[in-house]
C-alpha positions in Angstrom: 34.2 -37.5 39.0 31.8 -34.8 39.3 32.7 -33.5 35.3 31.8 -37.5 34.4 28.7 -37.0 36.3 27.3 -34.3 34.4 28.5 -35.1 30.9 26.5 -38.2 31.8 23.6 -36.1 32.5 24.2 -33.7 29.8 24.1 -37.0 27.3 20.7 -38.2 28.7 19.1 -34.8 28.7 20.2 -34.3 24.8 19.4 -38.2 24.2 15.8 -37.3 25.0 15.3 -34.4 23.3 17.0 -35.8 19.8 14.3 -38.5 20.4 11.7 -36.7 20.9 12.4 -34.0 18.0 12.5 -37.3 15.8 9.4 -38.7 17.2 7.2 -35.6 16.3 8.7 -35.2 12.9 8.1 -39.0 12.3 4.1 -38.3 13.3 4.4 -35.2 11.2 5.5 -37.2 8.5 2.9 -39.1 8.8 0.2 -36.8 9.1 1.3 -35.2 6.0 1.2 -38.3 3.7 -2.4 -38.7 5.1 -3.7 -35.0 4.1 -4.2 -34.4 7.8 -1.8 -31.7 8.1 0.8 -29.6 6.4 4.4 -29.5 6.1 4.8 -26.3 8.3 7.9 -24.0 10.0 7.8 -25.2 13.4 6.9 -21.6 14.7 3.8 -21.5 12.4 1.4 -21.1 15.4 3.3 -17.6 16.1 1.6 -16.7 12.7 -1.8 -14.8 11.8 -3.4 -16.6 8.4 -5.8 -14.3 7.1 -8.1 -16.1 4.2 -10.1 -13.6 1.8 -12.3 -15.5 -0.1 -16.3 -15.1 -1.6 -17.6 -17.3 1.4 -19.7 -14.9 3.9 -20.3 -17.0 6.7 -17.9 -18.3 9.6 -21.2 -20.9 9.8 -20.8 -22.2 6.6 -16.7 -22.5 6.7 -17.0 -24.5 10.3 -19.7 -26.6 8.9 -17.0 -27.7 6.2 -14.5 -28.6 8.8 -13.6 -31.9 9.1 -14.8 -32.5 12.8 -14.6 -36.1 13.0 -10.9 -35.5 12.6 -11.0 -32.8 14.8 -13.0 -34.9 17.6 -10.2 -37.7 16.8 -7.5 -35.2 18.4 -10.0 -34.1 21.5 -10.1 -30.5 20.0 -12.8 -28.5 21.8 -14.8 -26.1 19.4 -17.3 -23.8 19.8 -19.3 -21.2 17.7 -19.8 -17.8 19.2 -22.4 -15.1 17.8 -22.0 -16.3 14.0 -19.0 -14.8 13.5 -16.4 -16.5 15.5 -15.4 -19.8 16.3 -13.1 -21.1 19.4 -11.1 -24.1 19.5 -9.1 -25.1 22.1 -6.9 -28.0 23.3 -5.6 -29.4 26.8 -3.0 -31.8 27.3 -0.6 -32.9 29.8 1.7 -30.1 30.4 0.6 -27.7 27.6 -2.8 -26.2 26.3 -3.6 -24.0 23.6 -6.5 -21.5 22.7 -6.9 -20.5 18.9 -9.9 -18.6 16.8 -11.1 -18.3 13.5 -13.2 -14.6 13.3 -14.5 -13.0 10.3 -12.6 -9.8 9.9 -14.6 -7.2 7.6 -16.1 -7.3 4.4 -14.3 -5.2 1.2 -16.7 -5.1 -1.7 -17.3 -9.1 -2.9 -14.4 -10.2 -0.9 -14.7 -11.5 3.3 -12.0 -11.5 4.9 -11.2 -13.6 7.7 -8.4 -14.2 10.5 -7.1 -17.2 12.2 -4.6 -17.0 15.2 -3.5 -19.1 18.1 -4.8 -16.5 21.0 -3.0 -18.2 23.9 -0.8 -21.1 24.6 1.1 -22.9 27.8 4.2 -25.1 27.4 7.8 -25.0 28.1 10.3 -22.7 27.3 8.3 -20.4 25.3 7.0 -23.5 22.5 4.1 -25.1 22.0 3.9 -28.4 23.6 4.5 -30.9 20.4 1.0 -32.9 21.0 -0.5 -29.1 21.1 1.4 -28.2 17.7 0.5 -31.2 15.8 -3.2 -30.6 17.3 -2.5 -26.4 15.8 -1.0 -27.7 12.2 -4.1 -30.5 12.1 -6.7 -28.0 12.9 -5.5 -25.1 10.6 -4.9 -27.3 7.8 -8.5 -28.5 8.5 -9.8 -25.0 8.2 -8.0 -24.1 5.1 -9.2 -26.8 3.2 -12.9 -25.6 4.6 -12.0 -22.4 2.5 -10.9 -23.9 -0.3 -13.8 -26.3 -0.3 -16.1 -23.6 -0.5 -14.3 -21.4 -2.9 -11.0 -22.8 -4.8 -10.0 -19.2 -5.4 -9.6 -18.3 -1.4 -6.1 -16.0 -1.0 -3.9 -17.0 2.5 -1.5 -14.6 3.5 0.6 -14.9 7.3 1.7 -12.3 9.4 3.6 -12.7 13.2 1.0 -12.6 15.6 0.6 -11.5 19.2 -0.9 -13.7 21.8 -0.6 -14.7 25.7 1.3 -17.4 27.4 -0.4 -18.6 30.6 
């Protein structure tokens, strides 16, 4: 009786999660048809994407940020000293904390870095609210760069950040 009782369990418990792995990939789907997003790695937010491009101003790349759609997903933003930006994001059971920052100057070329900085959630992952809300907003600020300057480079590298 008892066995029954937890392979009951067992089958709810991996009955939700299939459905809710299906429901974010269907939104994901979604976003990407729509040129919201990108079709991203799941871990993605544990990445560093550094952007070196001709544009010299953090000012001018947020300006070219789609913030209607970022308003649309209750991201939080704020500029900080010219060169920094902080977004952030709070739902129900997760948050996230992420910046854009330029990082140095080498000859005609800026460089710049953007990393999630902290994140809460279960089990070590991102809430899936939270990572659509990361995928929207970085796809949002690499289309800034390559607004301003089609010949912007992207390169990744695994980042280090805070859970809370």
């Amino acid at each position: 009786m008892e066995f029954v009782l937890l392979f009951g369990v067992l089958a709810i418990v991996i009955g939700i999660i299939v459905i809710a792995v299906r429901g974010y990939d269907a939104k994901m789907k979604k976003l990407v048809a729509e040129g919201k997003a990108a079709k991203r790695e799941r871990t993605f937010w544990m990445q560093q994407t550094y952007f070196s491009t001709t544009t010299g101003s953090v000012d001018k790349i947020f300006s070219t940020m789609n913030k209607t759609l970022l308003n649309e997903i209750n991201l939080k933003y704020e500029v900080e000293a010219g060169d920094c930006v902080l977004f952030s994001q709070k739902v129900s059971g997760g948050s996230f904390a992420a910046t854009l920052r330029a990082a140095g100057i080498n000859g005609e070329k800026h460089h710049y870095v953007y990393q999630i900085d902290q994140y809460r959630g279960t089990g070590g992952y991102m809430k899936p609210k939270c990572l659509l809300s990361a995928n929207i907003l970085l796809t949002s600020i690499e289309k800034a760069f390559l607004q301003l300057d089609k010949e912007t480079s992207v390169s990744r590298r695994t980042a280090a950040f805070q859970t809370t």
